[in-house]
N, C-alpha and C positions, 0 to 999 in steps of 0.2 A: 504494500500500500504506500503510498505514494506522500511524503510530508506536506503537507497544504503549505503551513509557515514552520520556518523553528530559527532560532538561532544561534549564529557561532559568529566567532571572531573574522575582522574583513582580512586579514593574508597574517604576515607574521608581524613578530615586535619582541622587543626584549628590553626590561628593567632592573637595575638591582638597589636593593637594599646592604644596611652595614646594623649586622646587632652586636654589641659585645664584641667587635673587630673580624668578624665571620664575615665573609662579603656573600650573599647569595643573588646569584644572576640566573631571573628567568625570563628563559625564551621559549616562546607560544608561538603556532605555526595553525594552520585552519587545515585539514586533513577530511578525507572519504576510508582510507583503507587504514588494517593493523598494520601492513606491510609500509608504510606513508609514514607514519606514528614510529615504528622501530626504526626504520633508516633517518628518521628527525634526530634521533636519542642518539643513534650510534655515530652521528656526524656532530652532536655534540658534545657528545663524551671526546672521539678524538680529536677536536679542537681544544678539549679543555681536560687535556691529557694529565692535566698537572693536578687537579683540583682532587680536595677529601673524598667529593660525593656528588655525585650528578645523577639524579632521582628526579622520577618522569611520574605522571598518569595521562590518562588518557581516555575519551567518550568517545563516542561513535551511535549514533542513533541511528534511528530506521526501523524498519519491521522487527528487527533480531540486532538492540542494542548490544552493545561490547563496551565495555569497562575495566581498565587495566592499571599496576599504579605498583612502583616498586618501591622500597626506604631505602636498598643500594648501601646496607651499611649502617644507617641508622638505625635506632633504637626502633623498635618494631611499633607502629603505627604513629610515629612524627614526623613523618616524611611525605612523601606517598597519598597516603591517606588525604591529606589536608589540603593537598594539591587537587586529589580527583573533588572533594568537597567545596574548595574554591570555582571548581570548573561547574559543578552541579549548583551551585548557590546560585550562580549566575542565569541557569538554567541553559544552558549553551552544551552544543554539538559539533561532533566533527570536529574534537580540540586536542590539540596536546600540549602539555607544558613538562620543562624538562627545567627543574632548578639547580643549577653548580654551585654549591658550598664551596667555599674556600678557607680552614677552618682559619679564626684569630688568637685561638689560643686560648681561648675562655671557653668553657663549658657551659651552655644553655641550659642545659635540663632540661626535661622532656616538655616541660610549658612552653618554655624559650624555644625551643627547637619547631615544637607545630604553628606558635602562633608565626616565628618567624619564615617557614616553609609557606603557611597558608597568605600572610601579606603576602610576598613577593609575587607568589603565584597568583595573586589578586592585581598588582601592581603590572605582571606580563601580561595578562590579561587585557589590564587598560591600554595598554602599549600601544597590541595589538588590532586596536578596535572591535566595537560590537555591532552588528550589522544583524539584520530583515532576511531570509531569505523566503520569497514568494513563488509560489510554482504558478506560474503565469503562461498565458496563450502569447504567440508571436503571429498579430495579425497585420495584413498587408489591405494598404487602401490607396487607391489611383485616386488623386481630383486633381481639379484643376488652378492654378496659381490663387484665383481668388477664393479659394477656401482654407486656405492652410492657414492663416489669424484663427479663425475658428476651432478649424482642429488644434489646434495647437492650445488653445485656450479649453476646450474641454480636457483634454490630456492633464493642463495642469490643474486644472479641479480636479480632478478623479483621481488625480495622483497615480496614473499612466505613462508609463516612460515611453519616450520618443526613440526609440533603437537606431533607425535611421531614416534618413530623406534621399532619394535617387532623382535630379532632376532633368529632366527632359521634355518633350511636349507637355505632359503633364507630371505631376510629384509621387511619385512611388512612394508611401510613408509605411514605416513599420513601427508598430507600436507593442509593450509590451502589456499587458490586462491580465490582472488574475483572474485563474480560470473560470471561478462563479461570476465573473463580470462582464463576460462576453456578450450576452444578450443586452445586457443594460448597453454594451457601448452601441452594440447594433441599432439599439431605442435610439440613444445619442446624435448616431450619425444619420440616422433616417429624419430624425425632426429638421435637423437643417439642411436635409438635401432632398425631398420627400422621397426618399428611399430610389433614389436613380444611383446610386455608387455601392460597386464591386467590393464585397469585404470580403478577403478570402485568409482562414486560419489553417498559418503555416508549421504552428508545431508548439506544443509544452514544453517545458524546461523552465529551471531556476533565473527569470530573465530579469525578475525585479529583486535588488538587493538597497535595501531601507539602511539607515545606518542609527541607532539608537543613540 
């Protein structure tokens, strides 16, 4: 079944925080697969070859979510844990975040250690932006030069993305519309043309991404 809305972070981003002289840098990346999520971790680990602890989790939604999350070392459930909790507080998918400790010599204890794993990983998070994703129709409309103010002007009331314009004799316009919206837009475009214009839908996919 098919996500109507859900969301996850807009691409990657990285933050770090300093507790107690510990430097924790996390980097958040936006992911589909476990295979996407593990070569994230292990390109970060071998960049940060030098580091105490480089502790990852990771979501995955869809029909048959997936949820994964290691401590890497750390005291069992200060790590890991707090990180997949940060990603689930948010309510967000398709994420992963990977924190590098670099220890400063001071001992956290186990408070110190989750709330500071859970910041960071909240801080990568913002980094990385939080964005909409809409599973929306890709429809196509022929008119003529003088209608395109109008279309253009519903679009941005409806909050309708503009995908693209193709011009020549007349304006090839692609729009994106979620998918329950498609009739409304067809109501739309018929009031102001009385229903003389070609709407032809070219295809579903993730075309609208909102950015919270």
């Amino acid at each position: 079944m098919v996500r109507e809305i859900y969301k996850t972070v807009k691409g990657e981003g990285t933050a770090e925080i300093v507790e107690k002289k510990s430097r924790f840098i996390a980097n958040t990346k936006r992911i589909s697969t476990e295979q996407e999520a593990i070569e994230f971790y292990e390109s970060i680990k071998k960049k940060c070859w030098d580091a105490r602890h480089n502790v990852y989790a990771y979501y995955i939604g869809g029909d048959s979510p997936v949820q994964k999350f290691s401590d890497e070392g750390e005291p069992a459930g200060t790590a890991g844990m707090p990180i997949l909790e940060a990603i689930k507080r948010q309510g967000l998918e398709d994420v992963v975040v990977v924190v590098t400790r670099y220890f400063g010599g001071v001992l956290l204890g186990t408070g110190g250690l989750i709330r500071a794993y859970s910041k960071s990983a909240g801080e990568g998070i913002k980094s990385a932006g939080i964005v909409k994703k809409i599973w929306s129709t890709k429809v196509n409309i022929k008119i003529d030069y003088a209608l395109l103010g109008k279309i253009q002007s519903i679009a941005i009331s409806e909050g309708w993305q503009i995908i693209d314009s193709v011009y020549s004799d007349l304006i090839d316009i692609y729009l994106a519309v979620p998918v329950g919206q498609v009739q409304l837009l067809r109501k739309k475009i018929a009031e102001i043309t009385a229903g003389s214009l070609e709407i032809t839908e070219v295809g579903n996919d993730y075309y609208i991404t909102e950015e919270i």
